[in-house]
Structure formats: structure tokens, C-alpha cells
C-alpha positions in Angstrom: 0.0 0.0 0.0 1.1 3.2 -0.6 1.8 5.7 1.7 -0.7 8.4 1.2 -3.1 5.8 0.9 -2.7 4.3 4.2 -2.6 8.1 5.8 -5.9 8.5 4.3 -7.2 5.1 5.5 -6.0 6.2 9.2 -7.6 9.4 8.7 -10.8 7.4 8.0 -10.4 5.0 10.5 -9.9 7.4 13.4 -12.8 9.3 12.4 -15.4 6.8 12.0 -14.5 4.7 15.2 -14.9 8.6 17.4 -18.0 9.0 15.4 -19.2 5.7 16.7 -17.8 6.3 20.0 -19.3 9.4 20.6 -22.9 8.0 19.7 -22.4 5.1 22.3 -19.8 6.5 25.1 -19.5 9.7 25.6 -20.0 13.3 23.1 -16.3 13.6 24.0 -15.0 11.5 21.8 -15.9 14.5 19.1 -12.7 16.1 20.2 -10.5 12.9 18.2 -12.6 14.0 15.1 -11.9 17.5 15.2 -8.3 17.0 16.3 -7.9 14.6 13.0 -9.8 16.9 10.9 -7.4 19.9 12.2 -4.4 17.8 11.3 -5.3 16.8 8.2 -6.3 21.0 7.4 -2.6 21.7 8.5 -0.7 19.4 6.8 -2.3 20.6 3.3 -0.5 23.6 4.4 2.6 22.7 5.9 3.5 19.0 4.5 4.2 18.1 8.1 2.1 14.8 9.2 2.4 13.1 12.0 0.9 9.7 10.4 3.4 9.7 7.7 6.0 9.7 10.7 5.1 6.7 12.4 3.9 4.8 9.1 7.0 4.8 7.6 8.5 3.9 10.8 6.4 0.7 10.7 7.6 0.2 7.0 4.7 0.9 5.1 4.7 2.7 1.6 8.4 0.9 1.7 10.1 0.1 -1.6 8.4 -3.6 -1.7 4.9 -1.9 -1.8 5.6 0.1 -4.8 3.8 -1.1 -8.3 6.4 -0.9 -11.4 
């Protein structure tokens, strides 16, 4: 998978599980939504990411992922 595709499926991911958790726990859980969203808003700007930090990290978007 590549990178940018796997922030995006993150992104996803951490917003639909605090949308769900905020409809079954607690209206706190809005605050992981907005904190994604706000992340994802200032990396458009700045190019910074957090995500793409720890992904690669984990090796993912690595040069065995890549399609010729």
C-alpha cells in the first residue's frame, strides 16, 4: 500500500470509530474527530504529518509496496 493511501485510510479510520464512540460512550469523543480533521487542514499547508511519521516507521509505503 502506498503511503498516502494508508494516511488516508488512518484518517478514515480514526474518524469513523470517534463518530461511533461518541454516539455510544460519551459526546467527548468529538474532540478525536476534530483533532484529525485539524491535522489533516494543516498538513495541506505545511506538508508536516504526524501519520506519515510513524507509518514509515512501521515500514509501510516501503520500496516492496511500490507497483512498477
Amino acid at each position: 500500500m502506498k503511503l498516502e493511501n494508508a494516511i488516508r485510510a488512518l484518517a478514515g479510520t480514526m474518524i469513523l470509530t470517534s463518530l461511533a464512540l461518541a454516539h455510544y460512550v460519551s459526546p467527548n469523543w468529538l474532540w478525536l474527530t476534530a483533532f484529525v480533521g485539524a491535522n489533516l487542514f494543516q498538513s495541506a499547508f505545511t506538508g508536516f504529518c504526524p501519520a506519515e511519521t510513524i507509518l514509515k516507521k512501521l515500514g509501510v509505503g516501503g520500496s516492496c509496496c511500490t507497483k512498477s
